[in-house]
C-alpha positions in Angstrom: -31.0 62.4 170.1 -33.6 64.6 171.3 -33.9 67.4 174.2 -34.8 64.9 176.7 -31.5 63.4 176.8 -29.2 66.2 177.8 -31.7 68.9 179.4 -31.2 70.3 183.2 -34.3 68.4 184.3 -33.4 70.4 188.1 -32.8 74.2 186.7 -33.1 76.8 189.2 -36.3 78.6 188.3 -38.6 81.7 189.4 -42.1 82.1 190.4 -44.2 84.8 188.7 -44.9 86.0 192.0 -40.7 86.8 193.1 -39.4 90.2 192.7 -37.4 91.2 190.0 -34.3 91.9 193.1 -35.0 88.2 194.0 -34.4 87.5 190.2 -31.1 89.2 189.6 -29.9 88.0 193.1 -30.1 84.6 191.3 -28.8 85.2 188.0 -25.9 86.9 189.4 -25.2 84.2 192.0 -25.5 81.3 189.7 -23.9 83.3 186.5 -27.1 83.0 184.3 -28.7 84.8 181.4 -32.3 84.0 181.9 -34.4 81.7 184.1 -37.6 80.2 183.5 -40.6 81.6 185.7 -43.4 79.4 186.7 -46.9 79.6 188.2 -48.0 77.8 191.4 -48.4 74.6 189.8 -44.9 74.3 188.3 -46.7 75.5 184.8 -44.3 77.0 182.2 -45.0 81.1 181.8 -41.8 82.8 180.1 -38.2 83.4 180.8 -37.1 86.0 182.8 -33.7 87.4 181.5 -30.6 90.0 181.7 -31.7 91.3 178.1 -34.5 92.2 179.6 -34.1 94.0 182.4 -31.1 95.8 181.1 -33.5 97.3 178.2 -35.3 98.8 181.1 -32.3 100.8 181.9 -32.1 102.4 178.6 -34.0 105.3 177.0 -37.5 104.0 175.4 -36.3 105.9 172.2 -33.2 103.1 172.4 -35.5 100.1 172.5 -37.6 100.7 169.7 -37.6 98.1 166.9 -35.4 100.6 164.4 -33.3 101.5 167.4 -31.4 104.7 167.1 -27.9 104.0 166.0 -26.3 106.9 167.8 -27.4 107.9 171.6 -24.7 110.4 171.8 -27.4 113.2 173.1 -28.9 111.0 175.7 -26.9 110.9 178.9 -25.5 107.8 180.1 -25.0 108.6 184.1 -24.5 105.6 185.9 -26.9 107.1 188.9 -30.1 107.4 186.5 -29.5 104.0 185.9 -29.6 103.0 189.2 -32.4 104.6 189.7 -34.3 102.9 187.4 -33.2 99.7 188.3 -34.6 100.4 192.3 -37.8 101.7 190.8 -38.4 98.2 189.4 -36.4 96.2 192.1 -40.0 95.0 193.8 -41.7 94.7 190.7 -42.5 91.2 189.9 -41.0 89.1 187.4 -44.0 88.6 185.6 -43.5 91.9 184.4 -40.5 91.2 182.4 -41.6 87.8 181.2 -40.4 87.2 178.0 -43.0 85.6 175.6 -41.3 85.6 172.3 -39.0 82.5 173.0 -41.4 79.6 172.1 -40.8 76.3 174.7 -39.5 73.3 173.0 -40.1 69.6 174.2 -38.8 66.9 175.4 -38.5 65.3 172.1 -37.6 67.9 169.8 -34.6 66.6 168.0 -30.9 68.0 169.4 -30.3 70.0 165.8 -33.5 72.1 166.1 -32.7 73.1 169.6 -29.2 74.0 168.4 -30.6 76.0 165.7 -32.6 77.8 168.5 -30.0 78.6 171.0 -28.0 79.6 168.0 -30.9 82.0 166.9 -32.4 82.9 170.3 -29.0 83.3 172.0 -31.3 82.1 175.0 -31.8 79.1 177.2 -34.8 77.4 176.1 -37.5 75.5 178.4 -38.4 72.3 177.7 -41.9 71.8 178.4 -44.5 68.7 178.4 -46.9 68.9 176.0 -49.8 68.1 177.9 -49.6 69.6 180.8 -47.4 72.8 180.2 -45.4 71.9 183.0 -41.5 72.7 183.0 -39.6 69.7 182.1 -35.8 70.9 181.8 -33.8 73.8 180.5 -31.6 73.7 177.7 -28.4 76.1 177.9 -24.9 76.3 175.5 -23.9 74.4 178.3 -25.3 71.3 178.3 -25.1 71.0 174.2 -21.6 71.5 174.6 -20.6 69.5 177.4 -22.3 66.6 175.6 -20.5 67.2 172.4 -17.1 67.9 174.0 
């Protein structure tokens, strides 16, 4: 069985060009992790998601790739963090594209794209080949409601 057969081929999506308060207004209202952003001609860019822009609420020293494992002396007030997220609110998505999640396509095999949501802990995009268009969207959901 391959992707084609059980992707979202309708998944709500983003334009690179929405703000990132037109991003969360849809991930919160249709209980998402991450959405797939698009250019003007429906071409596949990156995913926006909540891992993302919850990193941008945290300290820079807290998102480095070693991390620090205790944040005890940074302080964790619930209004600097709002702050931070209006600063950005207007921003575009394309700003918090991420790029590290390869697309898959339409006929890579149902195993490897378990293998990646079990890796990625993501959706993943299905793309064409050819013309990088946005063919589907893979999510935990429709694996599992085809195996259940």
């Amino acid at each position: 069985m391959t992707c084609s057969a059980i992707m979202n081929p309708h998944p709500i999506t983003l334009r690179a060009s929405d703000t990132v308060a037109t991003a969360l207004d849809k991930t919160l209202a249709h209980r998402v992790k991450s959405l797939p952003v698009l250019d003007d001609k429906g071409r596949y860019l990156g995913m926006f998601g909540l891992h993302h822009l919850l990193g941008q609420m945290l300290p820079k020293v807290a998102r480095l790739e070693e991390g620090l494992g205790d944040l005890a002396f940074v302080s964790d007030m619930i209004e600097q963090m709002r702050e931070k997220m209006d600063a950005i609110r207007q921003q575009p998505v394309s700003a918090l594209i991420d790029g590290h999640t390869a697309p898959i396509h339409p006929e890579t095999s149902l195993t490897e794209a378990v293998l990646l949501l079990y890796r990625n802990g993501e959706n993943l995009a299905v793309v064409e080949r050819d013309s990088g268009r946005l063919a589907g969207l893979i999510s935990p959901w429709e694996v599992l409601a085809k195996l259940a």
